[in-house]
RODO-2510 file (C-alpha; in nm, 4 decimals, decimal comma):
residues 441
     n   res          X          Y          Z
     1     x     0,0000     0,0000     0,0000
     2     x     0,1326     0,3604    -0,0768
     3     x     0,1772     0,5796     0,1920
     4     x    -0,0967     0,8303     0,0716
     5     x    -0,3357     0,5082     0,0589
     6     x    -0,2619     0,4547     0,4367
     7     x    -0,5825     0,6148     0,6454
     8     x    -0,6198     0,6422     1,0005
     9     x    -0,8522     0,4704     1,1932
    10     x    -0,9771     0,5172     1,5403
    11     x    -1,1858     0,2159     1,6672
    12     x    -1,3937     0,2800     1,9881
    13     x    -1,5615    -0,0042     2,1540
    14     x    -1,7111     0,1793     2,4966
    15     x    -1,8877    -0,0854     2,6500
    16     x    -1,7179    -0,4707     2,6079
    17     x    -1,4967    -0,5077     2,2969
    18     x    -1,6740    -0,6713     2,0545
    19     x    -1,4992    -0,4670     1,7285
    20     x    -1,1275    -0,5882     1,7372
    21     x    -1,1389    -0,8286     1,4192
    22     x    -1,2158    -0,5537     1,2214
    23     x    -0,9844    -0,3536     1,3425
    24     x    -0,7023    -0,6286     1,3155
    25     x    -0,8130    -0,6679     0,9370
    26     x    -0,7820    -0,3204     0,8944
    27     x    -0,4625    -0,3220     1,0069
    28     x    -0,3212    -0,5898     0,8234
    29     x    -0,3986    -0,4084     0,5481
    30     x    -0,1689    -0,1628     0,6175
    31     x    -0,3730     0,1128     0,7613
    32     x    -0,2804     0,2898     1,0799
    33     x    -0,5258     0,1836     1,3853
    34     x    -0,5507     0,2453     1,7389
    35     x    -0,8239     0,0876     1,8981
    36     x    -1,0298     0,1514     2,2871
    37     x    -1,1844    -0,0764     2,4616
    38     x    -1,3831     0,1067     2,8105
    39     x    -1,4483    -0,2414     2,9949
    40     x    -1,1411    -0,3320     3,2140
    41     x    -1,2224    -0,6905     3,1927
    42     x    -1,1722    -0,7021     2,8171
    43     x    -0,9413    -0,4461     2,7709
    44     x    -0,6408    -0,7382     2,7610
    45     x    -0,8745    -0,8316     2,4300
    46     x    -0,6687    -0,8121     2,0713
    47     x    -0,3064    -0,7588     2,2394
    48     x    -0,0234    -0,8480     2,0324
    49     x    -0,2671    -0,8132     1,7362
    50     x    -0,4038    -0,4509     1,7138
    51     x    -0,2286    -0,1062     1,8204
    52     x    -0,4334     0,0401     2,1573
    53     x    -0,5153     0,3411     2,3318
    54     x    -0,6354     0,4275     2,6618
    55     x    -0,7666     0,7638     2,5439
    56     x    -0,9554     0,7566     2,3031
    57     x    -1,1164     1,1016     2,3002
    58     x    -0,7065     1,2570     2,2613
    59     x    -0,6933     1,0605     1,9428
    60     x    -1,0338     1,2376     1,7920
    61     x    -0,8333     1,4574     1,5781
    62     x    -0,5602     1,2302     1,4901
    63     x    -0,8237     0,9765     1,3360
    64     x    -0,9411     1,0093     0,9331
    65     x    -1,2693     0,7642     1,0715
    66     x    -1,4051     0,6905     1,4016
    67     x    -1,5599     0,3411     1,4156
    68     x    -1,8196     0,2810     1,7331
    69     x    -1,8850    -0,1435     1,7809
    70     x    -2,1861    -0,0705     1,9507
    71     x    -2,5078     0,0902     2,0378
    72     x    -2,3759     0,0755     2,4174
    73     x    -2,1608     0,3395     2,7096
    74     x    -2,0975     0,1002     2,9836
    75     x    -2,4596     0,0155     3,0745
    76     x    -2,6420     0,3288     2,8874
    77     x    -2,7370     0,3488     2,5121
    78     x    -2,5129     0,6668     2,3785
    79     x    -2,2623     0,6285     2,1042
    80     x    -2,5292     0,7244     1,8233
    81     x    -2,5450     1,1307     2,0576
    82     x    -2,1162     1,0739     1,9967
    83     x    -2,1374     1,0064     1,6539
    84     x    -2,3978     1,2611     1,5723
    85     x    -2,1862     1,5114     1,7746
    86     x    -1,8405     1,4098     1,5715
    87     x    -2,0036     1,4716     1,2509
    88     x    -2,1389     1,8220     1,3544
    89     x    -1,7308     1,8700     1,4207
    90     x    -1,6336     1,7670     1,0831
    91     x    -1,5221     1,4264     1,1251
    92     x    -1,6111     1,1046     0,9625
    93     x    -1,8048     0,8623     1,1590
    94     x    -1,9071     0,4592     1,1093
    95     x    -2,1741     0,5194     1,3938
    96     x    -2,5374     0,6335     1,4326
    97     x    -2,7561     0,8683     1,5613
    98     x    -2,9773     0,8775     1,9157
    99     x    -3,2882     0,7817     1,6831
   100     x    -3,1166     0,5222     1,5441
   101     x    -2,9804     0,3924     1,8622
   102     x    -3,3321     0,4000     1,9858
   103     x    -3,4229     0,1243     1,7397
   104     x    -3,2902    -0,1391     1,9185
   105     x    -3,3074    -0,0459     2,2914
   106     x    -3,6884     0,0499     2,2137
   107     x    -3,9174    -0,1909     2,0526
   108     x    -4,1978    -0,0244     2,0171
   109     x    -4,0272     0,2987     1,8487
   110     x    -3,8706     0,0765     1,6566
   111     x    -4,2202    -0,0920     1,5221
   112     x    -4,3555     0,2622     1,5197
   113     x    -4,1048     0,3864     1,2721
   114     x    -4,1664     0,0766     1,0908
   115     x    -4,5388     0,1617     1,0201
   116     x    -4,4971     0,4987     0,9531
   117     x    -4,3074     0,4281     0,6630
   118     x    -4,5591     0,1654     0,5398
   119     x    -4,3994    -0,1477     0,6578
   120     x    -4,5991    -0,4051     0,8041
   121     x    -4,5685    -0,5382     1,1283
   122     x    -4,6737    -0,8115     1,3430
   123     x    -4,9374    -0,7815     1,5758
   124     x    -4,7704    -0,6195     1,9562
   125     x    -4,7850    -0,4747     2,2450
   126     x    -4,5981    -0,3475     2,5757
   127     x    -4,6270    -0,3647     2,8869
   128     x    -4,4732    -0,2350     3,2074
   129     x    -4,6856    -0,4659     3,4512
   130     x    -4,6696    -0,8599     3,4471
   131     x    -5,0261    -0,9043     3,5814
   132     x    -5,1649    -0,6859     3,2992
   133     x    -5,0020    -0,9256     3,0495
   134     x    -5,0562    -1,2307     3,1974
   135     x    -5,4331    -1,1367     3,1406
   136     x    -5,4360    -0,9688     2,7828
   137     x    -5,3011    -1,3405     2,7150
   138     x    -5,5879    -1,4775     2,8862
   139     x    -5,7895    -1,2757     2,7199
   140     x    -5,6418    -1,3277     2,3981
   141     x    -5,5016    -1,6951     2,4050
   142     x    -5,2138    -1,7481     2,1298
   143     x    -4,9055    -1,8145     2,1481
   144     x    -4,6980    -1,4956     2,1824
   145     x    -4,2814    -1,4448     2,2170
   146     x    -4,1681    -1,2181     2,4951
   147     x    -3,9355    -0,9752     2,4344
   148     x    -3,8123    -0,8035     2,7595
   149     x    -3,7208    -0,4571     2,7331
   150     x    -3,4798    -0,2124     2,8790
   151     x    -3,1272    -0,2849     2,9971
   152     x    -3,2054    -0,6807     3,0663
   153     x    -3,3080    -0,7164     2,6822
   154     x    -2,9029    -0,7404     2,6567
   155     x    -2,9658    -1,1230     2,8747
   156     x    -3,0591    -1,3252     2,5803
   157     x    -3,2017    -1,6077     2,7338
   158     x    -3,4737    -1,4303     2,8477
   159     x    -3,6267    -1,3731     2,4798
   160     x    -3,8737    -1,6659     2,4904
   161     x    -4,0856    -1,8090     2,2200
   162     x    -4,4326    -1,9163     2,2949
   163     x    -4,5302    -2,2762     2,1937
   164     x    -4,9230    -2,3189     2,3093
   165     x    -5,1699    -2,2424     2,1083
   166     x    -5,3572    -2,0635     2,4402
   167     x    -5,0561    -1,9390     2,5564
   168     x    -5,0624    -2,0796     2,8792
   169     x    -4,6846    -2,1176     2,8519
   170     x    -4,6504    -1,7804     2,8124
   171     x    -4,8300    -1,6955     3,1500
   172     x    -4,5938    -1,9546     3,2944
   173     x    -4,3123    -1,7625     3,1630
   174     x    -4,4101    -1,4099     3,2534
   175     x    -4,4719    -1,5372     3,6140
   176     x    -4,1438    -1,7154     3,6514
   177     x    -3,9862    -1,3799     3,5229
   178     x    -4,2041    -1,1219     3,7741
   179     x    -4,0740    -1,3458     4,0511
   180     x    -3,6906    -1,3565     3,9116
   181     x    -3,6898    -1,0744     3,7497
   182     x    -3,9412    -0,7863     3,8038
   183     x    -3,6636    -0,5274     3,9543
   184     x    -3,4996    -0,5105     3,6968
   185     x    -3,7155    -0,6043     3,3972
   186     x    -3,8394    -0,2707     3,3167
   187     x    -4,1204    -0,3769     3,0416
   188     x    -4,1826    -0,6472     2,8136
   189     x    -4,3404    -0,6624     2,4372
   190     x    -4,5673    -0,9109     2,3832
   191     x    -4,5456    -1,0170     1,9905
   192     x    -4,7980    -1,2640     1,7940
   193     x    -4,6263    -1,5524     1,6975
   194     x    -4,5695    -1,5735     1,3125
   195     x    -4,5096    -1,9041     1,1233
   196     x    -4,2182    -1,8981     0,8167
   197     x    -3,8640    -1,8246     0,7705
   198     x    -3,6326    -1,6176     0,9835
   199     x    -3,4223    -1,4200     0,7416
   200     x    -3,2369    -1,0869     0,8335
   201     x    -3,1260    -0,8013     0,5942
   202     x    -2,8122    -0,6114     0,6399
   203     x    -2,7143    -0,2837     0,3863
   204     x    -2,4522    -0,0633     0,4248
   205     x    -2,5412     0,3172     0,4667
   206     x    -2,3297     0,6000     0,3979
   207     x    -2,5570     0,8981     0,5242
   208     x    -2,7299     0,9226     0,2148
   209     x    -2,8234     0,5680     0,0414
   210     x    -2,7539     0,2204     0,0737
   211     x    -2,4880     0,0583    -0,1072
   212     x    -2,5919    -0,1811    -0,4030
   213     x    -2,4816    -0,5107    -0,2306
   214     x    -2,7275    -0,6396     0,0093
   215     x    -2,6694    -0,8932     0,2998
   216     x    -2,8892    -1,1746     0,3976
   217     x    -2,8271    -1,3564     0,6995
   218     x    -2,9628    -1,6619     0,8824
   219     x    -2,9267    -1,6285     1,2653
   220     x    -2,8750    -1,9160     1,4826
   221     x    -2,9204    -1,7989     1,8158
   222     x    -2,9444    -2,1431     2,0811
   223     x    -2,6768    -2,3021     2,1895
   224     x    -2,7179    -2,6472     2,0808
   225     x    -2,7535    -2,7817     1,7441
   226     x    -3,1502    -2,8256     1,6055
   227     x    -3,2265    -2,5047     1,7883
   228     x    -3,2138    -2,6046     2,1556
   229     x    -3,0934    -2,4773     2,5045
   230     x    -3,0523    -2,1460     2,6085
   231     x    -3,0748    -1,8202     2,3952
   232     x    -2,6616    -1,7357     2,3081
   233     x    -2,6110    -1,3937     2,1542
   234     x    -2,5514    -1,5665     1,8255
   235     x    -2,3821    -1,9229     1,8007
   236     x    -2,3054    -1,8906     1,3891
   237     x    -2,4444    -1,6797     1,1152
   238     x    -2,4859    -1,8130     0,7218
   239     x    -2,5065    -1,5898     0,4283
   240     x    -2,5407    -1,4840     0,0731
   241     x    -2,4954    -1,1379    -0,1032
   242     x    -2,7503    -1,0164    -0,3780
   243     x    -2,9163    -0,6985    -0,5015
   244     x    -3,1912    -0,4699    -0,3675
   245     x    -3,4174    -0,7123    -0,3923
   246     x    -3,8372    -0,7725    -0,3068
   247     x    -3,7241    -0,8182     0,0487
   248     x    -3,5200    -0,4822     0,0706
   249     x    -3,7529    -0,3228    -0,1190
   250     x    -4,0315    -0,4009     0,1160
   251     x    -3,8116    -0,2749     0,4465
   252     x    -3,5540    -0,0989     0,3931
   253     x    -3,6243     0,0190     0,0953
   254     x    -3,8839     0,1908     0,3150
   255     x    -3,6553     0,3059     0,5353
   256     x    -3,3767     0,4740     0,3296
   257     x    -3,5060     0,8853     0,3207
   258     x    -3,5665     0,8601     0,7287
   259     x    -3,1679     0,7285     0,7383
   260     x    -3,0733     0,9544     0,5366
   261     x    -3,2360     1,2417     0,7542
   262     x    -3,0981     1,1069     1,0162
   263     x    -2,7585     1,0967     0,8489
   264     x    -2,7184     0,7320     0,9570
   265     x    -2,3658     0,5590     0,8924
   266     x    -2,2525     0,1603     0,9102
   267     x    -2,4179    -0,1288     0,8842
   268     x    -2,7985    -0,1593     1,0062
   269     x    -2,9689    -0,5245     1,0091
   270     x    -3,3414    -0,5896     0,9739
   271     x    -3,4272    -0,9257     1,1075
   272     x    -3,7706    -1,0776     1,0060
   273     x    -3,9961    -1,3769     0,9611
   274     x    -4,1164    -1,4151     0,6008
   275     x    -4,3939    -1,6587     0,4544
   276     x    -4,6540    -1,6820     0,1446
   277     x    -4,8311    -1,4041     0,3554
   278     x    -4,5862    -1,1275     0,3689
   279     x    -4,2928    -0,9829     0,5345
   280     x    -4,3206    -0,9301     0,9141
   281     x    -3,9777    -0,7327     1,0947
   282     x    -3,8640    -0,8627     1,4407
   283     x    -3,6259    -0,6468     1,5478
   284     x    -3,3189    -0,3800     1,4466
   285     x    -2,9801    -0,3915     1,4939
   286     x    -2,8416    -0,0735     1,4009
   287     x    -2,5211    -0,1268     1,4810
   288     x    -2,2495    -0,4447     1,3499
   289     x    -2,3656    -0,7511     1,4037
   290     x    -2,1843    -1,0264     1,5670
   291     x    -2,0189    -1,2497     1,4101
   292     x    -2,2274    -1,1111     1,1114
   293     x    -1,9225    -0,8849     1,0365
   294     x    -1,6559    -1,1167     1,0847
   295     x    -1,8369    -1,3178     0,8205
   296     x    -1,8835    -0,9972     0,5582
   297     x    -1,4978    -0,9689     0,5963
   298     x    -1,4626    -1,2657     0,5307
   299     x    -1,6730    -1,2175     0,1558
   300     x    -1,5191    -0,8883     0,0993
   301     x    -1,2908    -0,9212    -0,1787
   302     x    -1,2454    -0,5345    -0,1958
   303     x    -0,9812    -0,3337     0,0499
   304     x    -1,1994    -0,3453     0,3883
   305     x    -1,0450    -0,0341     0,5209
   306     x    -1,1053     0,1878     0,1951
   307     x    -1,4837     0,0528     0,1843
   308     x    -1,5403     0,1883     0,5676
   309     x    -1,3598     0,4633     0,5060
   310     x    -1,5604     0,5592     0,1836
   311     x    -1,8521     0,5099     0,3541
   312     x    -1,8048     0,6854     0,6480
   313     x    -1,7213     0,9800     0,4420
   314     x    -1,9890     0,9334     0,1552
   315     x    -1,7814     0,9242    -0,1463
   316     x    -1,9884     0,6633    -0,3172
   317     x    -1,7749     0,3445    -0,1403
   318     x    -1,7722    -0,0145    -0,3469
   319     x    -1,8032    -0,3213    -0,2389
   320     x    -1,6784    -0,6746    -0,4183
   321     x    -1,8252    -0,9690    -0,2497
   322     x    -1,7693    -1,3213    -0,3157
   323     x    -2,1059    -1,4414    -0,5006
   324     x    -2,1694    -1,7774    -0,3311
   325     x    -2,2699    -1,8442     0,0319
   326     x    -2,0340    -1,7953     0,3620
   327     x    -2,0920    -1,9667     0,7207
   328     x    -1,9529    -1,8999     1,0423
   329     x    -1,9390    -2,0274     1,3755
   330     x    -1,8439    -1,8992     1,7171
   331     x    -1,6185    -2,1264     1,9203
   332     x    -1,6654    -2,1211     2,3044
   333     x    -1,5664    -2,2200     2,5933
   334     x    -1,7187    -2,2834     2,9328
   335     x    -1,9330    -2,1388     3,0670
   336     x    -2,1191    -1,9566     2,7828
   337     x    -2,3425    -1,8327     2,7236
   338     x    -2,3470    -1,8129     3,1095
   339     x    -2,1580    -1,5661     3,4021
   340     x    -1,9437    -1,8312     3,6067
   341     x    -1,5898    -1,6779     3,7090
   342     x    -1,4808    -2,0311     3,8907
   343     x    -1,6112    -2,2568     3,5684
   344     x    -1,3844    -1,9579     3,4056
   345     x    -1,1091    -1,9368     3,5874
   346     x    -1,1252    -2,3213     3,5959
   347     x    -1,1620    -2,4480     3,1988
   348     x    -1,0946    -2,1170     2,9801
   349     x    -0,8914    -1,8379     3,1594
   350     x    -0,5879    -1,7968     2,9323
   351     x    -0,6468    -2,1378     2,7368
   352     x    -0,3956    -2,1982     2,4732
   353     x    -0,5265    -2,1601     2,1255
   354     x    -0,3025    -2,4413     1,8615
   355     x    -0,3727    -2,4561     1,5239
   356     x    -0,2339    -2,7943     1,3739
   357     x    -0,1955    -2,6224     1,0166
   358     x     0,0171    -2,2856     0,9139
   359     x    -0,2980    -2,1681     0,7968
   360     x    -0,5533    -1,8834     0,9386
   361     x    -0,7796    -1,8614     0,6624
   362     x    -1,1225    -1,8055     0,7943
   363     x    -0,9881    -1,7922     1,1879
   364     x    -1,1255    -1,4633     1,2865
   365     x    -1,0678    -1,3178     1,6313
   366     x    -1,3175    -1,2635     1,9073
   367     x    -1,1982    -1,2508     2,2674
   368     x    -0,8424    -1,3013     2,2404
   369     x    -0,4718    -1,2187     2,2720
   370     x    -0,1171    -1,3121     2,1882
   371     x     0,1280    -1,3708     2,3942
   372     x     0,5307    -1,4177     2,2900
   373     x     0,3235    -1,5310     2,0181
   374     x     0,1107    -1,7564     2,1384
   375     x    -0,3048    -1,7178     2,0442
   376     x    -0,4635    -1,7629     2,3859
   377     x    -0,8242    -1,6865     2,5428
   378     x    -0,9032    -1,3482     2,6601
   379     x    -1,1357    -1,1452     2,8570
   380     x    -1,4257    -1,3249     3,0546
   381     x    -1,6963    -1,4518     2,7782
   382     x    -1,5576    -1,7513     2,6807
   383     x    -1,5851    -1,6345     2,2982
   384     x    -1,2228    -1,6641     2,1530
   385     x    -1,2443    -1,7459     1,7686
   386     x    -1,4777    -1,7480     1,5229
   387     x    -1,4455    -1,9687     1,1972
   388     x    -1,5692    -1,8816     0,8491
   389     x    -1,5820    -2,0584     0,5036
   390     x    -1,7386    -1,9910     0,1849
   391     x    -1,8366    -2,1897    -0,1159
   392     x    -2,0566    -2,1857    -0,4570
   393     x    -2,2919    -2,3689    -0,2381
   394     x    -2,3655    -2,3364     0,1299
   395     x    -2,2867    -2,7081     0,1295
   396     x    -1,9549    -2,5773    -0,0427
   397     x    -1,8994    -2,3383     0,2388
   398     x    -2,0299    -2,5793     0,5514
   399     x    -1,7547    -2,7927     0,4782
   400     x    -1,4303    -2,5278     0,4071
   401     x    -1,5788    -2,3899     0,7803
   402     x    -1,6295    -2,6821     0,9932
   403     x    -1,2958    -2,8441     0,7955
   404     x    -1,0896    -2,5030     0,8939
   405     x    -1,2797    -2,6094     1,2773
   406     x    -1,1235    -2,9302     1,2575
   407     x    -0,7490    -2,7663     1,2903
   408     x    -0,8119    -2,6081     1,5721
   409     x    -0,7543    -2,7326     1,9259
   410     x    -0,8671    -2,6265     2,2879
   411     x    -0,9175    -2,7715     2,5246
   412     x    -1,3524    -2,7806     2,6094
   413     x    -1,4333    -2,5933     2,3294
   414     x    -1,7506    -2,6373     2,1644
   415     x    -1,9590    -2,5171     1,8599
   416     x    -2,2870    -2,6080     1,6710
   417     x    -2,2421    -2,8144     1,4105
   418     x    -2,5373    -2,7269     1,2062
   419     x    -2,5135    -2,4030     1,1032
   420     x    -2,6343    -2,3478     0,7472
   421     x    -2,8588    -2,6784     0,7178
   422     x    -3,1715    -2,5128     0,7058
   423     x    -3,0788    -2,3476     0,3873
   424     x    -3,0345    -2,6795     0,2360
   425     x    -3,3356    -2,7991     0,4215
   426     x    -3,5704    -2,6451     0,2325
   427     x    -3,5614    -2,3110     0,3647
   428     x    -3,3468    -2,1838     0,0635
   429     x    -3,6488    -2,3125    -0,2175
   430     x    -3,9936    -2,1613     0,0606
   431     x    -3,7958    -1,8032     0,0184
   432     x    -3,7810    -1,8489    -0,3951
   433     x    -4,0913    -1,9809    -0,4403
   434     x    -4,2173    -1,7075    -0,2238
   435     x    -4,0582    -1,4419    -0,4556
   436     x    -3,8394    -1,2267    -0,2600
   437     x    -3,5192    -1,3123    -0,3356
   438     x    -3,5036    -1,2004    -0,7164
   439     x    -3,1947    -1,3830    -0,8941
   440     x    -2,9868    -1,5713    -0,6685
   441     x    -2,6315    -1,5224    -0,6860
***
């Protein structure tokens, strides 16, 4: 890379670090990084792999982009009022607005902007008080999923989807969760249940428009293969790139003029349930998904750094993806998705990460660190890798992941071993027969 190529990037991760492959690929592109991570426990998190700084604010001006991971400031949603404010200063921001921010810490403003715009949404509604939803369900017996809301929306097993047709698990739940967690469960949303697909959409904003390239994603969320055990923040991600399709038209497409008022920059994910009825939106994450980035990365076949920093600055960035389909998987360690500092301190702390090939194609880093050159486990998650392939065919890119899996050694790790299958399951031919995807890649 010529030196006038090289940009500087500032990468800002306020609440855990969740950013730092990224930044590493960034940086092994030759671009100059410095990256902050605010929580102590992680801050050990991509040493010996990415350039740090423990000011973050004192390298404002030094930075040509400013890149926030996350919607979060310690336990407070803020770093869309940051970015908003940086841009009012001149500078060029991957981030997003208060609004924006708003999407995903409040449901209900996020379902509001939704129909405003035309969108359609499923059947909802919030409540504050357990009683008063244990009896709307009694009232109106289906089965609902409960989505809590406020700061415990961040404890994922708590999401819970409904399974009786009268709901009466539901108003099992809800009980369970006034006795265990009413102090600090500020509100729930009580959604209809809808039958079909689970597909998200991901496009790339750069205060204006969305990029051409659109992402679709398939989220699997529970920690053991066939979708069982607890909820997990995400357990592996499969994908495919394609155009602005039926299914961007219909939400995003929506969507774009109240981003662009808002002057919206980065990534922003729509997931949804679709079927031969129509398209119903779940939920927003405006903000990077995780490990839905590390996968992108992995399909960008364009510089990474000059794409963010395009966008960020809204000089019409490009984007190359590979055309097939890409998985990944997290690999764990005990005891996630749980808090247990003895399991910890006992199975993962510092665990030794060997690879038994040269290789590192498609090992992407989560919570880790090197040390006299030796990958090991950091922070307190239990999250240190995750794995990626790609393919023509998701079959195609199943096996380069779970293969790359197979070289990798540590001790109690585990992963699901069935991400992508429902693709090739059938769920792949319901979404073209249902006409949203357009042309496939």
């Amino acid at each position: 890379m010529n030196a006038s190529d090289t940009k500087r990037f500032l990468f800002c991760s306020l609440d855990a670090a969740l950013i730092t492959d990224l930044a590493w690929q960034v940086h092994r592109e030759g671009h100059d990084v410095k990256y902050y991570i605010e929580a102590e426990s992680d801050r050990e998190i991509g040493d010996g792999f990415v350039p740090k700084t423990d000011d973050w604010r004192a390298d404002v001006e030094w930075a040509d982009v400013i890149v926030f991971d996350d919607i979060w400031v310690g336990n407070e949603v803020g770093t869309g009022k940051l970015a908003q404010d940086l841009r009012k200063e001149g500078h060029a921001v991957v981030g997003g607005t208060p609004n924006t921010d708003r999407l995903e810490e409040d449901r209900g403003y996020a379902m509001e902007v939704l129909e405003e715009h035309g969108v359609n949404t499923i059947e909802h509604r919030e409540f504050t008080d357990f009683e008063e939803g244990i009896q709307f369900v009694r009232e109106n017996p289906a089965p609902y999923v409960i989505k809590p809301l406020g700061e415990v929306q961040n404890v994922k097993r708590l999401l819970y989807v409904g399974r009786d047709d009268d709901g009466s698990d539901v108003i099992d739940v809800l009980r369970a969760y006034k006795k265990a967690w009413g102090h600090r469960m500020k509100g729930f949303q009580l959604q209809r249940k809808v039958d079909g697909v689970e597909i998200a959409t991901c496009g790339f904003f750069d205060g204006e428009e969305f990029i051409d390239e659109v992402n679709f994603n398939f989220e699997h969320k529970r920690l053991f293969p066939g979708n069982i055990g607890p909820q997990t923040g995400e357990m592996g991600t499969s994908m495919f790139w394609a155009g602005q399709n039926k299914l961007f038209a219909e939400t995003f497409g929506k969507l774009e003029g109240w981003l662009a008022e808002e002057g919206y920059v980065g990534s922003i994910d729509l997931n949804c349930i679709v079927n031969a009825n129509g398209i119903y939106p779940l939920e927003f994450t405006p903000r990077f998904g995780y490990p839905t980035i590390t996968l992108q990365e992995e399909s960008l076949e364009s510089s990474t750094g000059q794409f963010f920093y395009d966008l960020a600055h809204g000089t019409d960035p490009e984007l190359e993806v590979h055309n097939g389909f890409q998985v990944a998987i997290r690999v764990v360690l005990p005891p996630f998705p749980f808090d247990d500092e003895k399991t910890y301190d006992e199975n993962s702390r510092n665990a030794a990460v060997v690879f038994e090939t040269d290789s590192r194609e498609g090992i992407h880093l989560e919570d880790t660190k090197k040390v006299d050159g030796q990958w090991r486990a950091a922070g307190e998650s239990g999250m240190p890798l995750v794995v990626t392939g790609k393919g023509e065919t998701m079959q195609e890119a199943r096996e380069q992941c779970y293969g790359r899996v197979d070289d990798i050694v540590i001790p109690n790790l585990y992963y699901r071993d069935d991400v992508g299958e429902r693709w090739m399951d059938g769920e792949g031919d319901r979404l073209q027969a249902w006409g949203y995807l357009g042309p496939m890649p």
